[in-house]
N, C-alpha and C positions, 0 to 999 in steps of 0.2 A: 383430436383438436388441441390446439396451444391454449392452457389455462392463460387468462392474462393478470400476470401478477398486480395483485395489491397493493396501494401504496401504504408504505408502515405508518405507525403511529404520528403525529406530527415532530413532535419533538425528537426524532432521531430523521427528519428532513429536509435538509439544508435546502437552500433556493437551487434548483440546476441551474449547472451553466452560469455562471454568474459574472464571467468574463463577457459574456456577450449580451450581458444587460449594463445600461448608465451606470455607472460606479467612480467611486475615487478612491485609490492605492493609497493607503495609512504608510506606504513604504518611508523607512527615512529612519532619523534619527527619536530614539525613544530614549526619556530619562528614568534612570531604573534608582531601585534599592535594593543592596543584598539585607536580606531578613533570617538567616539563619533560627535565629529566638522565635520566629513568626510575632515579635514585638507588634508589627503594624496589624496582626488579625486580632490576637487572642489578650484579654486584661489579664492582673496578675493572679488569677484566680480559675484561669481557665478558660472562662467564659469568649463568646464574643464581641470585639470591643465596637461600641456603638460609634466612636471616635476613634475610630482605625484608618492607614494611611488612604484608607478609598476617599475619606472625605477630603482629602489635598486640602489639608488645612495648615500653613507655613506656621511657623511662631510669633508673626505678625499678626492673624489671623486670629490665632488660641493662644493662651497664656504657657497651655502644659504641653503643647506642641513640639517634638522634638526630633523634623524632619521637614525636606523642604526641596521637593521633586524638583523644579526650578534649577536649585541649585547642585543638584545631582550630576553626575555621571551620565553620558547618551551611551547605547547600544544599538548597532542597526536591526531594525527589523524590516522582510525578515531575517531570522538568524538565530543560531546557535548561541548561546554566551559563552559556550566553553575554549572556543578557537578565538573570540576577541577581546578575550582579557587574562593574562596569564595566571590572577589570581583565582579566576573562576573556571581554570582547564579541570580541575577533580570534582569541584562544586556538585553537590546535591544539598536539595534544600529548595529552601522559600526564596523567589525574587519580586519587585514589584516595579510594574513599568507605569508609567504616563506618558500621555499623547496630549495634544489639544484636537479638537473634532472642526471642522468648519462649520462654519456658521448655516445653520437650516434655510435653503432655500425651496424645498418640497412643500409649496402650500398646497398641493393637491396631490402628492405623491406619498407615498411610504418610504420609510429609509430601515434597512436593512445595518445590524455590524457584523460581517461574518467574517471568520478566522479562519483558514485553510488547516491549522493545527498549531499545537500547544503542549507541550511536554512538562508534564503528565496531567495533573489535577489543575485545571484553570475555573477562576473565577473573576468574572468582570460587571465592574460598575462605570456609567455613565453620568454624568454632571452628581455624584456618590448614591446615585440608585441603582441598586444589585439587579444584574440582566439576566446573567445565561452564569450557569457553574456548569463545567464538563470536564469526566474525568476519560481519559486514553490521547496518546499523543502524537497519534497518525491520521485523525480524523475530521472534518470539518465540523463547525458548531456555528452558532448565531443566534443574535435576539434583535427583535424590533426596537427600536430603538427613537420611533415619529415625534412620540409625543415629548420626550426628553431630550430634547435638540431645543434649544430657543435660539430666537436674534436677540441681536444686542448684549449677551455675553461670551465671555469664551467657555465652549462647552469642553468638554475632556471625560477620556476615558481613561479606567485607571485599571491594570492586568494583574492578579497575584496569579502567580506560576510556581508551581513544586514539583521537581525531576526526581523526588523521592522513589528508591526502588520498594516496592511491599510485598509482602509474602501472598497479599491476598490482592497481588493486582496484576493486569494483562497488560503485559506480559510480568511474570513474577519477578524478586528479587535476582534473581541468578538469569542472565542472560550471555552473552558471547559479542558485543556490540557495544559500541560506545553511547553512553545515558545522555547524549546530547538533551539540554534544558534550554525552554526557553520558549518565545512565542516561534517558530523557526519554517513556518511558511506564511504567507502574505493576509494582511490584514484589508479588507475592499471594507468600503461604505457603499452600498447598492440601492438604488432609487427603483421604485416598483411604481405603475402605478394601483389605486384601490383596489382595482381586481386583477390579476394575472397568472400567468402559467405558473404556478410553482414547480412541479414538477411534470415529467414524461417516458416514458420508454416508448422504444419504434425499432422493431427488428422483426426478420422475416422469422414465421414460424415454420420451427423445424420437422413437425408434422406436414405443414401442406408448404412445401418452399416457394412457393408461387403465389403466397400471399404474406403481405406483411401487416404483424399485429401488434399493438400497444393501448394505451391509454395516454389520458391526460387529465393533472389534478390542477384545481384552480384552487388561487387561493382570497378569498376577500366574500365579496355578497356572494351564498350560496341560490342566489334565483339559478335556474337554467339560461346556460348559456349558450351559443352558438359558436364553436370552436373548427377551426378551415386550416387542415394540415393538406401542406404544398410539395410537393417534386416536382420542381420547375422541368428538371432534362427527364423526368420520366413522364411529362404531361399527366401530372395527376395533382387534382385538385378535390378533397376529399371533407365531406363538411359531416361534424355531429352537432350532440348536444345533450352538455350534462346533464345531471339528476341534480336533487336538491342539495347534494355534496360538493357539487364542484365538479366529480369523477366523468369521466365519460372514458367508456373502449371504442376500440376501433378497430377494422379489419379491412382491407383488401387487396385485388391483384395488382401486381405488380412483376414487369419483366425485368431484370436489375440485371446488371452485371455483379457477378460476385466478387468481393473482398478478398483479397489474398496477400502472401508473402511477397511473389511476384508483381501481383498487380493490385495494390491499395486504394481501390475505388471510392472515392466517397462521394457522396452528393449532399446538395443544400439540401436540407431541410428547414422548415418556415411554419411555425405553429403561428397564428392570429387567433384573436380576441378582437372585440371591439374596443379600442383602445388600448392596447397591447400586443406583442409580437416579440419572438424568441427564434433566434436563427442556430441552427448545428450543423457542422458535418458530421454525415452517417455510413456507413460501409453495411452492407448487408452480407451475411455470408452464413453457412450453419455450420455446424460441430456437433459430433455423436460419434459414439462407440459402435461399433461391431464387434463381437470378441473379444479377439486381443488387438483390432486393428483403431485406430483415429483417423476419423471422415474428415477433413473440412470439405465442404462443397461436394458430397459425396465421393471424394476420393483419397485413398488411405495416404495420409503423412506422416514425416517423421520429423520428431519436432529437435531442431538441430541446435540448441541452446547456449546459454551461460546463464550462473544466476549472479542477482547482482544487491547489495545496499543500496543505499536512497545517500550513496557519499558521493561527493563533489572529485574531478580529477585537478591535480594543481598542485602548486608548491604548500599548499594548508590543504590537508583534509578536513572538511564541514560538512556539515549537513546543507545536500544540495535543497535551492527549494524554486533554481528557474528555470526558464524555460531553452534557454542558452546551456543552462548546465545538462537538462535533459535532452537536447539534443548532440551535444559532447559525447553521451555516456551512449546513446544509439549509432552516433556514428562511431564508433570502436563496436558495438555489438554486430553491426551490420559486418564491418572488414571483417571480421572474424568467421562468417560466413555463416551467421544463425540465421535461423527463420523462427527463433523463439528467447525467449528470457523469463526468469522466474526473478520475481520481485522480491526477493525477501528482506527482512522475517514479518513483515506489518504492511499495510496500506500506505504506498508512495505518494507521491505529492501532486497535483492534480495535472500538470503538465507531464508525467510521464507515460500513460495512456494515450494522450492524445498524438504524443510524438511516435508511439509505439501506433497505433493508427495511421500515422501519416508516413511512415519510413516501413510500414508492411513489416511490424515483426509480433506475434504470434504473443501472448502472457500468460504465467500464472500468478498471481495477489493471491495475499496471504495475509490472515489476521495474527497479532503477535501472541496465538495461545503456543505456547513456547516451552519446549522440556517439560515441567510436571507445575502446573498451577493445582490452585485450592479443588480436587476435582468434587468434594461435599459439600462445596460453599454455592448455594443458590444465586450469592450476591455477587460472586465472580463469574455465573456461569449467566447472568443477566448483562454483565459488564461484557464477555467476550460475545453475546449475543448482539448489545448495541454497536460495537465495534465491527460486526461482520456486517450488521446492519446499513450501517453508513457509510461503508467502502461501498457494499454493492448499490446502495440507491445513487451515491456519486457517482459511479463508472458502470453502470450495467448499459451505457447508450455507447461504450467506447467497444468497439470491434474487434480491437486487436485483443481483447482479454475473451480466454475459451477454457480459464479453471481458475474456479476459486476453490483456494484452500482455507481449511479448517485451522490447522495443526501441524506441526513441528517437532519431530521424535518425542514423542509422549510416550512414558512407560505402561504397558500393557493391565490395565485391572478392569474392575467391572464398573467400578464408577467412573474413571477414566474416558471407557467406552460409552456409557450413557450421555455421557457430560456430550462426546463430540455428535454421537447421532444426533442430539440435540442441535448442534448449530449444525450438519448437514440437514436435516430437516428445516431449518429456517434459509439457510441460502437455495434451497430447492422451491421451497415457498415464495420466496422473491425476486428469485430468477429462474423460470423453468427452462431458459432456452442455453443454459450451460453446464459443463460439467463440474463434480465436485473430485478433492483430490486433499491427498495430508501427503507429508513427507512420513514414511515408519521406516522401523526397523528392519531388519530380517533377523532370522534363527537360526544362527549358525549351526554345523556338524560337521562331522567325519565320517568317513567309510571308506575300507580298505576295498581294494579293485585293482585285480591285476598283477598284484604286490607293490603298489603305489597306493598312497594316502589322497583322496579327493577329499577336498573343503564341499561341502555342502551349503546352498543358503537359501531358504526355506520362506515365502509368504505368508505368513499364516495369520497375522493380525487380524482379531477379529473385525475391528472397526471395516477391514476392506472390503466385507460384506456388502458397504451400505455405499461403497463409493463407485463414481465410474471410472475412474484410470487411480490406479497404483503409482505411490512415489514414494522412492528408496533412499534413503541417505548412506551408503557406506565409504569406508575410506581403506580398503584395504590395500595393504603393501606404504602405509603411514599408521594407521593406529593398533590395525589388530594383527597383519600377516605381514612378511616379507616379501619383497614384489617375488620373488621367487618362484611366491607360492600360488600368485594369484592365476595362474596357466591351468593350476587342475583345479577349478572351484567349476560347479556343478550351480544353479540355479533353478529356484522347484516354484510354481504358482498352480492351484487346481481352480484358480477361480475363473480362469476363462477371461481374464481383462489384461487392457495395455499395460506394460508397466514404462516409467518414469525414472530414468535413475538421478534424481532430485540433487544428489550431492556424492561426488568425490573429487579428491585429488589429493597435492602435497602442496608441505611451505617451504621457500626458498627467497631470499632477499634476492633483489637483481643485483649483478653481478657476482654473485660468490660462486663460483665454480668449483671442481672437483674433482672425483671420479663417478661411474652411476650408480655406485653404490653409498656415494657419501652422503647421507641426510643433511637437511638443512642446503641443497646445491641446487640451481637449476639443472645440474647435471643429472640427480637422482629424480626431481621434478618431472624430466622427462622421460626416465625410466619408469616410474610409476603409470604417468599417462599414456604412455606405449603398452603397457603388459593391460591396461585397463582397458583399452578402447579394443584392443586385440578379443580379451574375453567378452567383452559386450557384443562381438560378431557371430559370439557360440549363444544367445541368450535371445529363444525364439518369441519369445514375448514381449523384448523390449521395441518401443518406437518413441522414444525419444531420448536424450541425455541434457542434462543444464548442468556443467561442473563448477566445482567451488574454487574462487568465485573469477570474475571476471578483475577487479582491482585488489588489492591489499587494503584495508579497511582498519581504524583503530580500534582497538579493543583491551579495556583494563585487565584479560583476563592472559594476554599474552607476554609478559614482562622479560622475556631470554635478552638478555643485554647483546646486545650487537648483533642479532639477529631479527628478535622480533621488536624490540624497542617499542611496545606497547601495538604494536600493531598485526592481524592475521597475515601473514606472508604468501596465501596460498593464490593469490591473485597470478589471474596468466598474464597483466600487467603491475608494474608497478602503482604504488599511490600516487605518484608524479606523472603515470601514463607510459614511463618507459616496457615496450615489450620484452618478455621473456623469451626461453626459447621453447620451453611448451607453447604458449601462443603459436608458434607453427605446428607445432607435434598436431594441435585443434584445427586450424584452420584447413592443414593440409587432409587430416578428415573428413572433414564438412565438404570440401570441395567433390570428394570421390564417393560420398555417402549419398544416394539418393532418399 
């Protein structure tokens, strides 16, 4: 039988669904300050300052006042600051935003401030009383905010934002990816009323698939309540009722049509309360291993991929954060003829789940523990715990996701490997109904045969032990081999599971042409992807591929003047959206790969 997960601690609990509760969009213009000195937090002495700029005090205001939000600069949020101000494209560091709040009209309601995310360290005060501080910058946060709302003034909230990279933060200093800063997804004011659904999960269990099981968490008076979840098209009208927590599970049959690539079924779903009510769509479908094979709906697929950034396509690369833009970025995934996408390197924005749900394409979400964090530090390994946390209590009701990932080429040690069993045991804990998965290594080798050289490359990461499908990052015939060479390479797994090949390909600007041996060409672009997909036909374990990446994406790490011009090239489009001519080498794949 299906454990039904737990709801976590409160505070890593954001309201579900919060679109489809009363709410008002903070969207717009916000007046910021750059604070580099962090002047507006800390006095000269370190300390923090009790008259720092949360309390929006002009010079009017205070005598020693020496700032004046008002008079400030706007920024849209949401948004990045790095793409709209040219002084702030390198920026890291402290910024500080203000808004004004509408005026309280919830005489009998609750009012909600929730952030969709915030890059990195965010701390927020309302009329200058301190709410919610949260640190990771792909995740959703909120604080109540009822009693601190008056009429008859103007209420405002004031944001301090730090894009600071840190050795001891997730994702670490050292990443591959632009440090876009700032509040950079959507700011709601949500109206609740006193008691309501806070949260829920509802998906068929993958032990008995003919019955679907979840919960539901209330949040406000813990009396027992009486809770009526609806499927209008499957005529099911199904009543409980909580404990003195709020919680209540739930279980029963149900004849569904199942969820697919092809066929993206979803239905209404309608949780009630007395005096409250939460509307979703849900897609029911299961996911599980056999072997080396991948069920959905008990039949083996292969998951036909790209992976992709949370980056905008256009004449400005940003940080996408709508639902316009995520639907852009699926329909290019769709033409290319995926029935899958991996999300990397962190928890996307809340619109891309559901677009991925609604265009039937397949995910894996990934939290940003990234190349080698602090793996001794308890206090990181609590930070990548709440981070994994609240991606999955966000989207574990979104369908179209069937792996969460841990991890990101991590180097092989024993703390390492504790550190990640650790968040594979917490994502198993809170979602038992999917699989888990990291991007690793392999281990290279040679052996002679035949009187020819075979490359060898070898599974053996420990962590694979503890997961259910295998995911391989390599780039050969670009970083380690000659495409020459990738024809004799040999692939080894004794662990009896699918594998993933998470990442390969080449970089090439659009338009530069060549011969297919010239680096830097889509000419040699498509030499690589030819000799790659070729050997992934000899490599009986694989059933799936996501290649790197689907756009070209910015990143401080790629500086080659007229080539990469701060940006990863290896996109099967350009950042503009223009096709490569790998983009057919793929697509024409996909089409003949069952």
């Amino acid at each position: 039988m299906l454990t039904i997960p737990s709801p976590p601690q409160a505070d890593m609990t954001s309201i579900q669904n919060p679109y489809k509760r009363t709410h008002t969009s903070l969207s717009g213009d916000w007046h910021y300050i750059v604070d580099p000195y962090e002047t507006g937090f800390y006095d000269m002495f370190g300390g923090e300052n009790n008259f720092g700029y949360f309390r929006n005090l002009t010079p009017e205001d205070h005598w020693a006042s020496e700032y004046n939000f008002s008079a400030s600069p706007t920024l849209k949020v949401p948004g990045d600051w790095n793409t709209q101000e040219d002084k702030l494209f390198w920026y890291e560091g402290t910024l500080w935003y203000f808004h004004e709040l509408p005026e309280s009209k919830a005489i009998h309601n609750r009012l909600f401030l929730r952030f969709g995310g915030a890059n990195y360290d965010s701390i927020v005060w309302v009329n200058g009383q301190e709410v919610v501080r949260h640190t990771g910058g792909f995740t959703p946060f909120e604080a109540e905010v009822t009693q601190l709302l008056q009429q008859g003034i103007k209420n405002f909230v004031v944001v301090k934002v730090n894009n600071e990279r840190l050795r001891d933060g997730v994702p670490t200093k050292n990443t591959d990816w632009w440090n876009y800063g700032g509040i950079t997804r959507e700011v709601l004011l949500v109206e609740t009323p006193e008691v309501f659904v806070r949260d829920y999960f509802c998906q068929l269990d993958p032990k008995a698939p003919e019955q679907i099981k979840g919960f539901v968490q209330l949040d406000g008076n813990p009396t027992p309540t009486e809770v009526t979840i609806n499927l209008t098209e499957l005529d099911i009208t199904h009543v409980v009722t909580t404990d003195s927590q709020g919680f209540a599970g739930f279980s029963f049959l149900a004849d569904t049509e199942r969820w697919s690539p092809e066929s993206p079924k979803l239905y209404d779903l309608v949780i009630s309360i007395a005096g409250d009510q939460i509307k979703d769509k849900i897609g029911f479908r299961t996911i599980e291993t056999r072997g080396e094979d991948i069920l959905l709906n008990g039949e083996p697929i292969f998951l036909k991929g790209i992976s992709l950034h949370e980056e905008s396509i256009g004449e400005t690369a940003k940080r996408a954060n709508s639902e316009s833009e995520a639907r852009q970025l699926f329909d290019e995934v769709k033409a290319l003829g995926c029935n899958y996408a991996r999300l990397a390197h962190y928890p996307h924005n809340d619109h891309m789940a559901r677009m991925a749900d609604e265009k039937g394409v397949l995910l894996w979400c990934e939290v940003p523990v990234y190349w080698s964090v602090n793996w001794e530090s308890e206090e990181v390994l609590d930070n990548a715990r709440t981070q994994l946390t609240e991606m999955i209590v966000r989207d574990r009701n979104r369908t179209s996701i069937i792996l969460w990932s841990i991890a990101n080429e991590t180097p092989v040690s024993d703390a390492r490997t504790k550190f990640l069993i650790e968040l594979n045991t917490t994502a198993k804990t809170l979602d038992p109904t999917r699989l888990t998965t990291a991007a690793m290594f392999m281990r290279p080798d040679k052996l002679e045969e035949d009187g020819r050289t075979l490359r060898t490359y070898t599974l053996d990461d420990p962590l694979a032990d503890h997961l259910d499908v295998l995911g391989c990052n390599q780039y050969l015939g670009w970083y380690y081999t000659k495409v020459s060479d990738i024809a004799n390479s040999r692939w080894v797994s004794d662990k009896n599971k699918p594998l993933l090949m998470s990442e390969f390909g080449a970089g090439a600007p659009k338009g530069k042409r060549g011969g297919p041996e010239d680096r830097w060409t889509e000419d040699y672009q498509v030499s690589v992807y030819e000799a790659q997909l070729s050997m992934m036909e000899d490599i009986s374990f694989i059933r799936g591929l996501s290649p790197w990446i689907l756009k070209d994406f910015r990143t401080p790490k790629r500086p080659l003047a007229g080539v990469q011009d701060y940006f990863n090239r290896k996109g099967l489009i350009s950042d503009t959206g223009e096709r490569k001519l790998a983009w057919d080498i793929v697509h024409e794949y996909y089409q003949k790969r069952s």
